[in-house]
N, C-alpha and C positions, 0 to 999 in steps of 0.2 A: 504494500500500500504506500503511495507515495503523495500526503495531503500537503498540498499548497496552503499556507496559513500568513500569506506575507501582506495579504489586504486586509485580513481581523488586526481593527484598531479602532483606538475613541482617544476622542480629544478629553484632556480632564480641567476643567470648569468649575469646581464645587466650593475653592476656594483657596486660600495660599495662607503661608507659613512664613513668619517674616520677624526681626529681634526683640518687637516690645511682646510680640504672640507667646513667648518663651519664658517659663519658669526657672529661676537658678537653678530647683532643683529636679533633678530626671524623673526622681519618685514621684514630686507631683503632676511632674507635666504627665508624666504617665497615668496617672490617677485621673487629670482631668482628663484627659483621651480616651479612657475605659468608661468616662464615666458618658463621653457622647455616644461610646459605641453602643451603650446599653440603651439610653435616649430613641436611640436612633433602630431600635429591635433587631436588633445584627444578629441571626441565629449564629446561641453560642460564639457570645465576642471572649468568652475565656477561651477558647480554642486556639492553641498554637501550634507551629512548628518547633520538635524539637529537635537540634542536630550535632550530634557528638560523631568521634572520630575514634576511630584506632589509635594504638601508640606509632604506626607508620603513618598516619594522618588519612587514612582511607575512611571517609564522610557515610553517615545514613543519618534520615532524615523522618521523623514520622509526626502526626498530628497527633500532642493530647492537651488535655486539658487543666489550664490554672488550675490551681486551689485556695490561693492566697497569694497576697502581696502587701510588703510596706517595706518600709526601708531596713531592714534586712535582707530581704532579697525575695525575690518569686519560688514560689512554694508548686511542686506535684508528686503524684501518688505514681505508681506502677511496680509491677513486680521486678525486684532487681536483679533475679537469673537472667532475666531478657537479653535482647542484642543491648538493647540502649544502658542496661545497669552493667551489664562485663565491662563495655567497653567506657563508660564512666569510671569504673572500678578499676580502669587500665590508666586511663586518660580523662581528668577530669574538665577539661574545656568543654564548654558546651556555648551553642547560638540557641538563641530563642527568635519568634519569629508570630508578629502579629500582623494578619491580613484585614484589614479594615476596609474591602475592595468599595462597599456601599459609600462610606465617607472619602473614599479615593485616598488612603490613609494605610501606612504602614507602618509599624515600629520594630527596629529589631534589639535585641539585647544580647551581650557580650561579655562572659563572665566566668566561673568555675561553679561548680556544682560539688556539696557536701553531703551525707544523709542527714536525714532530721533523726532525732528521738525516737526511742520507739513509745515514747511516749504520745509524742506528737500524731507516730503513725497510728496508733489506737483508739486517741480519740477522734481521728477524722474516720476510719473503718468502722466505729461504732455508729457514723451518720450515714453509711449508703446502706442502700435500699436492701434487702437481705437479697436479694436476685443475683446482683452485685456481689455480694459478700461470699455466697455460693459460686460463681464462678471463679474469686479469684483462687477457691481455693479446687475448682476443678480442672485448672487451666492452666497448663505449665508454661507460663508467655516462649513465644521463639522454638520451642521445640517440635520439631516433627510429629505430626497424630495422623494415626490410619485413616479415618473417617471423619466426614459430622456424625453421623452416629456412632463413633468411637466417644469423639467427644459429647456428646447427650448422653450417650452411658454414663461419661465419667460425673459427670452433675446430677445425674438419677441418683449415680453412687452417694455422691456428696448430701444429696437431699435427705437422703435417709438417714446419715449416717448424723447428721444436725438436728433430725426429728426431734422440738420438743426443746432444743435448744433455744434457747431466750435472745445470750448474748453470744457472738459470734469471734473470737478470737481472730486475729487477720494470721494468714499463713506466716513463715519464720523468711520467706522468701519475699513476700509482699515488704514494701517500706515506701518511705519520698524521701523527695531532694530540695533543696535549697539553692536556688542559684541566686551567688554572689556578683551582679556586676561589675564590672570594671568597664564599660562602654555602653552607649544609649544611641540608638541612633534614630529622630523621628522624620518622615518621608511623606510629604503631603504633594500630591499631581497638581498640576499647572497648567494651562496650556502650551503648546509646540511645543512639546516634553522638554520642558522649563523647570522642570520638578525642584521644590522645596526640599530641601536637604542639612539640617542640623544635627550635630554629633556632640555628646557629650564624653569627655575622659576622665577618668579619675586620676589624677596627676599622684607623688610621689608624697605630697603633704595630705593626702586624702581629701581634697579639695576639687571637685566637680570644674573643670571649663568646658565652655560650648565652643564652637563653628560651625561657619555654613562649608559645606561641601555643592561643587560642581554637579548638575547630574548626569 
């Protein structure tokens, strides 16, 4: 199959990004921006990309979803045998990655990633829906399964075997991570792909500067 995709394009219009528009700090400006994306019914604006690398720097990239954020860093859940917990557990650099396509709005983040608590991780497991709770523990993220009906077995299994149980313990393989920024970048469209392009670094004093970046 050979698709020509060289005429899909749009002019972006919606508005522009300019130095009084900008917060000193990343967290907030990033706060106000979640907070239009929510405004704005963006299905699932906690939804990102996450993308970590090998220790030879070879990339994978997959969608999940926030849990939290403040100035600490951005908070998510996943099972850490996964591609994405090894290779965290090799190499802890990770991009984060917000598509805000409706607000013609991007943000990406730049940072290291640490586990949380297993404290932390207990009490956010005690809040998903037991569905949830049941598959993380019928579901070995990233490994090979014969079937979907392999995998339905393994949650029939699971189902039973929780019958009657209240509270749900999260698997010893289940956890989250914390990612630490050290970089902010917000990316607002323009017209004549003029794009909006501000960067924040964390400098050596632990003191945030911005710039505009070319697009």
């Amino acid at each position: 199959m050979d698709a020509d995709l060289s005429a899909l394009r749009r002019d972006y219009a919606a508005g522009g990004l300019d130095e009084p528009d900008l917060s000193p700090d990343p967290f907030d400006m990033f706060a106000r921006w979640y907070d239009d994306a929510v405004t704005a019914e963006i299905h699932e604006p906690n939804a990102m990309v996450v993308a970590t690398a090998t220790p030879d720097g070879v990339p994978s990239a997959r969608f999940v979803l926030l849990k939290g954020f403040s100035s600490g860093g951005f908070v998510f859940y996943t099972n850490q045998s996964g591609r994405k917990g090894r290779e965290l557990a090799a190499n802890p650099h990770i991009a984060l990655l917000f598509p805000w396509h409706p607000l013609e709005r991007q943000v990406r983040v730049e940072g290291t990633a640490a586990a949380v608590t297993r404290e932390e991780v207990k009490a956010y497991f005690s809040q998903r829906p037991r569905g949830s709770q049941l598959g993380a523990w019928a579901s070995h993220q990233s490994e090979p399964v014969e079937s979907r009906e392999a995998l339905d077995a393994a949650y029939r299994e699971v189902e039973q075997r929780f019958e009657g149980v209240e509270d749900i313990e999260p698997p010893d393989e289940w956890g989250g991570y914390r990612v630490t920024p050290t970089r902010f970048e917000f990316w607002q469209g323009r017209t004549g792909r003029l794009h909006d392009r501000f960067v924040y670094d964390l400098r050596d004093n632990s003191q945030w500067e911005h710039q505009r970046l070319a697009p």
